[in-house]
N, CA, C and O atoms as CSV, one atom per row, in Angstrom:
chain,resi,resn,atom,element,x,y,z
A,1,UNK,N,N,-18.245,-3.211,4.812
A,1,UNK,CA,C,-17.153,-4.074,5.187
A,1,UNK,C,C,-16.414,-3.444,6.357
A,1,UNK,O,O,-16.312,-2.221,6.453
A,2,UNK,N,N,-15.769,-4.504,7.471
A,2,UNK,CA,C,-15.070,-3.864,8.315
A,2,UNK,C,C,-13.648,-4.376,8.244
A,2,UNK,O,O,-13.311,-5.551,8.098
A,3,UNK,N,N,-12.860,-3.311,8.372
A,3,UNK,CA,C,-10.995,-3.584,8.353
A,3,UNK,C,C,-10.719,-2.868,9.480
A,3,UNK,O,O,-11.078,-1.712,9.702
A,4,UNK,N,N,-9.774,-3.912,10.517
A,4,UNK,CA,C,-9.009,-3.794,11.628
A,4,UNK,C,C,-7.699,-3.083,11.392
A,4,UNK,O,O,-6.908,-3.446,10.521
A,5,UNK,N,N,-7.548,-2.320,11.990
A,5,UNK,CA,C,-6.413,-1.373,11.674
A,5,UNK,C,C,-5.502,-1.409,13.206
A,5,UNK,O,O,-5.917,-0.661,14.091
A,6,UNK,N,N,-4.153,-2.363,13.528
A,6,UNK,CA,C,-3.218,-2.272,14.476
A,6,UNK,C,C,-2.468,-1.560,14.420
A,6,UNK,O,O,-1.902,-1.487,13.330
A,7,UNK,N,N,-2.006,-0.616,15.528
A,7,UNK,CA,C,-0.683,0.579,15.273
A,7,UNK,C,C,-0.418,0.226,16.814
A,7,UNK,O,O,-1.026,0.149,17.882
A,8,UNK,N,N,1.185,0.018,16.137
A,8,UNK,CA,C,2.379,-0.180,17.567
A,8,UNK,C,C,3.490,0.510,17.108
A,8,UNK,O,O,3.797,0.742,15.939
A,9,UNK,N,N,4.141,0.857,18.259
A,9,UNK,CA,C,5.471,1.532,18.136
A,9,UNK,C,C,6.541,0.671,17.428
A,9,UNK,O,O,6.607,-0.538,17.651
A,10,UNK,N,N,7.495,1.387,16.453
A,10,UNK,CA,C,8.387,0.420,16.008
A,10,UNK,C,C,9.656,0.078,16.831
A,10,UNK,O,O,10.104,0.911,17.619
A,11,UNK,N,N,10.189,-1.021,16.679
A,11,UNK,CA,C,10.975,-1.681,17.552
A,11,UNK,C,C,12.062,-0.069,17.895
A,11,UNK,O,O,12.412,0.894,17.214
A,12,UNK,N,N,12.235,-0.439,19.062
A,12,UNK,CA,C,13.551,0.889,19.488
A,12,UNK,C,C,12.703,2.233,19.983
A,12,UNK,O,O,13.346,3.192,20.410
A,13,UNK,N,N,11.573,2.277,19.935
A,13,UNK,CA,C,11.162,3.364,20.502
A,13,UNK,C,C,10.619,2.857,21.915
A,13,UNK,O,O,9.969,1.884,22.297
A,14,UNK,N,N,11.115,3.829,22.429
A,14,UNK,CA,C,10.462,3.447,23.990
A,14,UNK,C,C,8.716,3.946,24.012
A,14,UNK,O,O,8.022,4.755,23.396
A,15,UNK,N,N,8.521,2.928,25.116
A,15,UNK,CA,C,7.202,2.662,25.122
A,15,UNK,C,C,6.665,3.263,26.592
A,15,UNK,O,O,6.025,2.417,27.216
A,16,UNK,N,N,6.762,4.213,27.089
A,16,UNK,CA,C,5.994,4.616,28.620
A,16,UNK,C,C,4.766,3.512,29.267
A,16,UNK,O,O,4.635,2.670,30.155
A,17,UNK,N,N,4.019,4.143,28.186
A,17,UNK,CA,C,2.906,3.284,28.567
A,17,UNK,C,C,2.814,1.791,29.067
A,17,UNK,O,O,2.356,1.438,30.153
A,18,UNK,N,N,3.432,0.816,27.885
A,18,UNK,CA,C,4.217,-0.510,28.005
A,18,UNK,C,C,5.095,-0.422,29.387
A,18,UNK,O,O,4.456,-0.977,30.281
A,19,UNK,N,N,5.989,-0.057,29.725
A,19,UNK,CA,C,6.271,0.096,30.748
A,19,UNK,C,C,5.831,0.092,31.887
A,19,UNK,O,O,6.378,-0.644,32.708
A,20,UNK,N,N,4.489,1.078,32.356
A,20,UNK,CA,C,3.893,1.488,33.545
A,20,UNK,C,C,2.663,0.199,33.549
A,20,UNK,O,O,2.229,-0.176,34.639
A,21,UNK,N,N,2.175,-0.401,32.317
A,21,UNK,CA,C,1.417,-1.839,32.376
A,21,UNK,C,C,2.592,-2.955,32.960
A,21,UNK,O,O,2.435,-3.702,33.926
A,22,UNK,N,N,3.560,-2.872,32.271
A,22,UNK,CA,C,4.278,-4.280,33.048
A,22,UNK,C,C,4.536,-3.530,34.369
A,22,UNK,O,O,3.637,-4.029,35.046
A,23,UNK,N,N,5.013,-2.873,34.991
A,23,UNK,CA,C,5.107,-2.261,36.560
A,23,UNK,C,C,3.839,-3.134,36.962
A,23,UNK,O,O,3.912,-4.304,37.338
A,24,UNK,N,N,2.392,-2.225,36.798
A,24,UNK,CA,C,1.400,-2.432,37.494
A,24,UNK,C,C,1.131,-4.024,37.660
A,24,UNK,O,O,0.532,-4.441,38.651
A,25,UNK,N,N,1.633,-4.947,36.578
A,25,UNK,CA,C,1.179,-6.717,36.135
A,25,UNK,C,C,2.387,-6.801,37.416
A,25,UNK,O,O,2.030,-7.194,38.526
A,26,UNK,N,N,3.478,-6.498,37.223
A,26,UNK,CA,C,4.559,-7.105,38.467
A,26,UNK,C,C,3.937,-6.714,40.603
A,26,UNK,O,O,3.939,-7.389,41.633
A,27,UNK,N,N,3.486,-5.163,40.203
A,27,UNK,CA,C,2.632,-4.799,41.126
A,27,UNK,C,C,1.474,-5.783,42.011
A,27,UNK,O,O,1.315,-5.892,43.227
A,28,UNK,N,N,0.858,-6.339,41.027
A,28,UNK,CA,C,-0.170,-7.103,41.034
A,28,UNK,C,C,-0.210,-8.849,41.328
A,28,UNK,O,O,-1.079,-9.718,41.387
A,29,UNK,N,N,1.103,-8.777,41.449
A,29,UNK,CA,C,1.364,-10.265,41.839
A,29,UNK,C,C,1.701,-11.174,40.367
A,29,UNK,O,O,2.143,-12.319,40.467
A,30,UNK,N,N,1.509,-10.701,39.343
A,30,UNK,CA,C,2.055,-11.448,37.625
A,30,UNK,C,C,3.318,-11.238,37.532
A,30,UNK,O,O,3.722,-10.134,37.167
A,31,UNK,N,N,4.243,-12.336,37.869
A,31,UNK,CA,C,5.283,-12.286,37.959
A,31,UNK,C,C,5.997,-13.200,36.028
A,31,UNK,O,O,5.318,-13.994,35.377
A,32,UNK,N,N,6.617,-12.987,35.855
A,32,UNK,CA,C,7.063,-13.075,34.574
A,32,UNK,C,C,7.056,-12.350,33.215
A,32,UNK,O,O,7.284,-12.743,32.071
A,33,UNK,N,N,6.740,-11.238,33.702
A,33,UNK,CA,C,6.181,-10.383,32.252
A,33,UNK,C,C,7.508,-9.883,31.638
A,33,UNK,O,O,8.015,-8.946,32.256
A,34,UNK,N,N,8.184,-10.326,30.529
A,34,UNK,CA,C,9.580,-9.673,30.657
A,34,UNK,C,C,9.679,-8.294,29.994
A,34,UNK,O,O,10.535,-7.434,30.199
A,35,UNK,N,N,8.325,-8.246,28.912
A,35,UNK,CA,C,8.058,-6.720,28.135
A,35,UNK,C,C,6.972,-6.509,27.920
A,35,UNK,O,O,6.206,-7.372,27.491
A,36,UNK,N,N,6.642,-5.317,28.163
A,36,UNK,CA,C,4.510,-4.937,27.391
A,36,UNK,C,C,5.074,-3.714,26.584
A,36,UNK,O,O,5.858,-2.834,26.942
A,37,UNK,N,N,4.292,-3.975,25.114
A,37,UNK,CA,C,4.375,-2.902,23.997
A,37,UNK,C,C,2.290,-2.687,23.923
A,37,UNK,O,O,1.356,-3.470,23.744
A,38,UNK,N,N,2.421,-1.157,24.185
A,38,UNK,CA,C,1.474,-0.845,24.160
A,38,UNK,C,C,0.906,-0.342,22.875
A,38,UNK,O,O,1.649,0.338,22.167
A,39,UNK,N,N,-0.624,-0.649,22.381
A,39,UNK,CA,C,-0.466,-0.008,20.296
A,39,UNK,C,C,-1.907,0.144,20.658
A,39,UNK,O,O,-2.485,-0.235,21.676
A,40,UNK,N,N,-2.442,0.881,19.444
A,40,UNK,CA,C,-4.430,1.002,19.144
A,40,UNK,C,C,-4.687,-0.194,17.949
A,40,UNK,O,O,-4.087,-0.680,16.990
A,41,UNK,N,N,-5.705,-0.303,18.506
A,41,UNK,CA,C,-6.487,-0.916,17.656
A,41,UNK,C,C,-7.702,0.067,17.471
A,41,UNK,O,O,-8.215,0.660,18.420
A,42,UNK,N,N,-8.276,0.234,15.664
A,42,UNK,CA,C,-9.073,1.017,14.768
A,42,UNK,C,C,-10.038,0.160,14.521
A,42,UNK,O,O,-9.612,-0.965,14.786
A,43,UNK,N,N,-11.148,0.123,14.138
A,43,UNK,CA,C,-12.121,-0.891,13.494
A,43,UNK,C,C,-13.375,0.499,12.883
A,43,UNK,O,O,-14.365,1.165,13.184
A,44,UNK,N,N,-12.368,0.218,11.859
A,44,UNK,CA,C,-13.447,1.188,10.464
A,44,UNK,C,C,-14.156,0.113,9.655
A,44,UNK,O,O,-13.727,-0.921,9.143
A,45,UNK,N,N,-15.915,0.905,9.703
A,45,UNK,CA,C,-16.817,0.717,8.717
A,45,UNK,C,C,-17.086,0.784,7.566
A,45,UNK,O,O,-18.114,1.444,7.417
A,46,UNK,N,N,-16.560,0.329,6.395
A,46,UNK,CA,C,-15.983,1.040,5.089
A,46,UNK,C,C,-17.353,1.052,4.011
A,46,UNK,O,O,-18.093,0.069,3.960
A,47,UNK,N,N,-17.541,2.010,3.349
A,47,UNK,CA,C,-18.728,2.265,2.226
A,47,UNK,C,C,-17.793,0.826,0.867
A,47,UNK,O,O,-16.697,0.303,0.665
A,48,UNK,N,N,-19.522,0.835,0.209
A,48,UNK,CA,C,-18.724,-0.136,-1.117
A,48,UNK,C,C,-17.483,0.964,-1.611
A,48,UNK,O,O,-17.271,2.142,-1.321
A,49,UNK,N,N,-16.818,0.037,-2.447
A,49,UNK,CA,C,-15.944,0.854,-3.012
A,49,UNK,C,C,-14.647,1.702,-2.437
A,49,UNK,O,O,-13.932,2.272,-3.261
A,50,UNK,N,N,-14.394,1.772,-1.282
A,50,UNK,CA,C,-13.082,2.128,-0.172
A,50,UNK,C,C,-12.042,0.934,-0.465
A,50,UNK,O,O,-12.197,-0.262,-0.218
A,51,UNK,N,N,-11.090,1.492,-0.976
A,51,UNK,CA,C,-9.917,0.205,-1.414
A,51,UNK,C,C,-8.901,0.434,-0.327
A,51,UNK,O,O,-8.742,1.371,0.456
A,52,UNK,N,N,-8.317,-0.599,-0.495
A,52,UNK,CA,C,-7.147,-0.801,0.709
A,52,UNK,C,C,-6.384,-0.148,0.757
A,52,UNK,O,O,-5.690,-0.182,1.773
A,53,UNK,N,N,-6.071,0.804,-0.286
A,53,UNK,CA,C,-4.598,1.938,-0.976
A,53,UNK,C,C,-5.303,3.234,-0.750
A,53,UNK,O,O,-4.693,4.282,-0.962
A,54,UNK,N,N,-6.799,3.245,-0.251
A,54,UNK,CA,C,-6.999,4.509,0.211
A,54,UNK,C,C,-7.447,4.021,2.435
A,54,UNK,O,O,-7.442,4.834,3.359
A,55,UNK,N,N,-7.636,3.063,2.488
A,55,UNK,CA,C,-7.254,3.012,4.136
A,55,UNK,C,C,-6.085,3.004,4.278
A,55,UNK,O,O,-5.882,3.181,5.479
A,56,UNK,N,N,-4.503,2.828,3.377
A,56,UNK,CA,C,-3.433,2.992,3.680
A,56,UNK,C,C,-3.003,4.449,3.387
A,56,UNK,O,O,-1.833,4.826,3.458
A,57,UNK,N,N,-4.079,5.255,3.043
A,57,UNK,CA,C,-3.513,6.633,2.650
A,57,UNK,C,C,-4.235,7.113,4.104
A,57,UNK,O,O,-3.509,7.906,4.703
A,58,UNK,N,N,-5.387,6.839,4.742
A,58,UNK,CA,C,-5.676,7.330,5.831
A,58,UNK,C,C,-4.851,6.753,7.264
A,58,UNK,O,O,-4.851,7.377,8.325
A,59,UNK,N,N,-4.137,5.393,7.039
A,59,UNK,CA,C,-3.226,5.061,8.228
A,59,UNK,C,C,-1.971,6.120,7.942
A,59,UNK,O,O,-1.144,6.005,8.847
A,60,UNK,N,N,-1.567,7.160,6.911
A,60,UNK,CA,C,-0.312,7.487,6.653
A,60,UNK,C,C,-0.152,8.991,6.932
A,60,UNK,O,O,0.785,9.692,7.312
A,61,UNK,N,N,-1.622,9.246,6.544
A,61,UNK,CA,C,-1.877,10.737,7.123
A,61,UNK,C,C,-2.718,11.471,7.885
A,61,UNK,O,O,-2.995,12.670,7.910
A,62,UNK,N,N,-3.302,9.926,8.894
A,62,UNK,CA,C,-3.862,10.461,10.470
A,62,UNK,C,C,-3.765,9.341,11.301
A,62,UNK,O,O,-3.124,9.631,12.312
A,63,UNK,N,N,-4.092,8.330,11.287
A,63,UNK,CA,C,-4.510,7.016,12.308
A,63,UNK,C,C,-3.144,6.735,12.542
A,63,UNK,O,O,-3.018,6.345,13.703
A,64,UNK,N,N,-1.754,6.777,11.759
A,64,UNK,CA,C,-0.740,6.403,12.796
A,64,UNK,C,C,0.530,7.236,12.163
A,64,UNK,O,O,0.481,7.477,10.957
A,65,UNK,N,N,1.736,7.715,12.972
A,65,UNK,CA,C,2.508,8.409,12.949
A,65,UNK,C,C,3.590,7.436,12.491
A,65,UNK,O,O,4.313,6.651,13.105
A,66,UNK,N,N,3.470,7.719,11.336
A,66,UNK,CA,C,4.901,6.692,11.058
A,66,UNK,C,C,5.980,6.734,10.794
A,66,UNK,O,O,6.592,6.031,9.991
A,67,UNK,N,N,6.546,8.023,11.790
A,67,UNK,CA,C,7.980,8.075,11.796
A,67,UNK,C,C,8.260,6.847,12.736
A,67,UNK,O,O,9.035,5.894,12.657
A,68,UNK,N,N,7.163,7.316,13.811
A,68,UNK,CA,C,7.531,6.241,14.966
A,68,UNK,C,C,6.916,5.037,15.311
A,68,UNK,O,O,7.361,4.297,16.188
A,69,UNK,N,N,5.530,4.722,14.409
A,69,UNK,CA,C,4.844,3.799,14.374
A,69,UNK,C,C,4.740,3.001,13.670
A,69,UNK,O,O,5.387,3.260,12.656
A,70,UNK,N,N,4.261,2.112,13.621
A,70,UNK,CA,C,3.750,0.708,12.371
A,70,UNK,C,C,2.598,0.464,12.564
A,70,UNK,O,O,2.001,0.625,13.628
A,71,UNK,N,N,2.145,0.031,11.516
A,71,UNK,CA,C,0.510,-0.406,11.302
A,71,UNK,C,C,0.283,-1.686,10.595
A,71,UNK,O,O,1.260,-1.978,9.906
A,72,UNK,N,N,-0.916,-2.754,10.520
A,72,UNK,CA,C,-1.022,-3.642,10.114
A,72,UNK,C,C,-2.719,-3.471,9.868
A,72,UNK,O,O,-3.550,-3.169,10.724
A,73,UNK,N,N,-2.935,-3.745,8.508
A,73,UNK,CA,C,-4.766,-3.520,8.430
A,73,UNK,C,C,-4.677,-5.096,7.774
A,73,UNK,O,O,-3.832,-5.742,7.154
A,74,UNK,N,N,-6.551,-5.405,8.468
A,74,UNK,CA,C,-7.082,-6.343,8.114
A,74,UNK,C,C,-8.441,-6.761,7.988
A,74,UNK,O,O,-9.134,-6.924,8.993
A,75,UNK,N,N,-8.809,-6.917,7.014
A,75,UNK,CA,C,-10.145,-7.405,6.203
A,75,UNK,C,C,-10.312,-7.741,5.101
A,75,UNK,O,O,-11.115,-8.569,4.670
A,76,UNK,N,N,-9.637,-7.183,4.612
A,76,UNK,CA,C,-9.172,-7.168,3.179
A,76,UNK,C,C,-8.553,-8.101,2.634
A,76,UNK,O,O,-7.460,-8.054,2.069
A,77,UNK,N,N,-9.551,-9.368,2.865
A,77,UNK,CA,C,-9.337,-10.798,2.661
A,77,UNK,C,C,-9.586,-11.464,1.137
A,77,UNK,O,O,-9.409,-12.668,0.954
């Protein structure tokens, strides 16, 4: 089975990255961009038997920093 794993910064943290993408989109002639939040996207291969409460134990203690991050997983339909 595969589960999508999103990690973005949580609201209030500044974003560099986000930043230097909307520069370059205004750079580039894309005029209207009023914010870019930059995040990863994960796409893990999971063995039978990998439950969702152990991909949330691996988003908590490597794939995303969550003092300052948020995460959203999905497959697990």
């Amino acid at each position: 089975m595969k589960v999508q794993i999103f990690v973005t910064l949580k609201p209030g943290v500044l974003d560099p990255q986000g930043r230097a993408i909307q520069h370059a989109l205004g750079g580039l002639g894309f005029a209207g961009v009023a914010d870019v939040r930059a995040g990863r996207f994960i796409e893990l291969e999971l063995a039978a038997g990998v439950s969702e409460a152990d991909v949330r134990a691996m988003c908590d203690k490597l794939l995303a920093n969550t003092v300052i991050e948020n995460y959203r997983i999905t497959g697990f339909d």
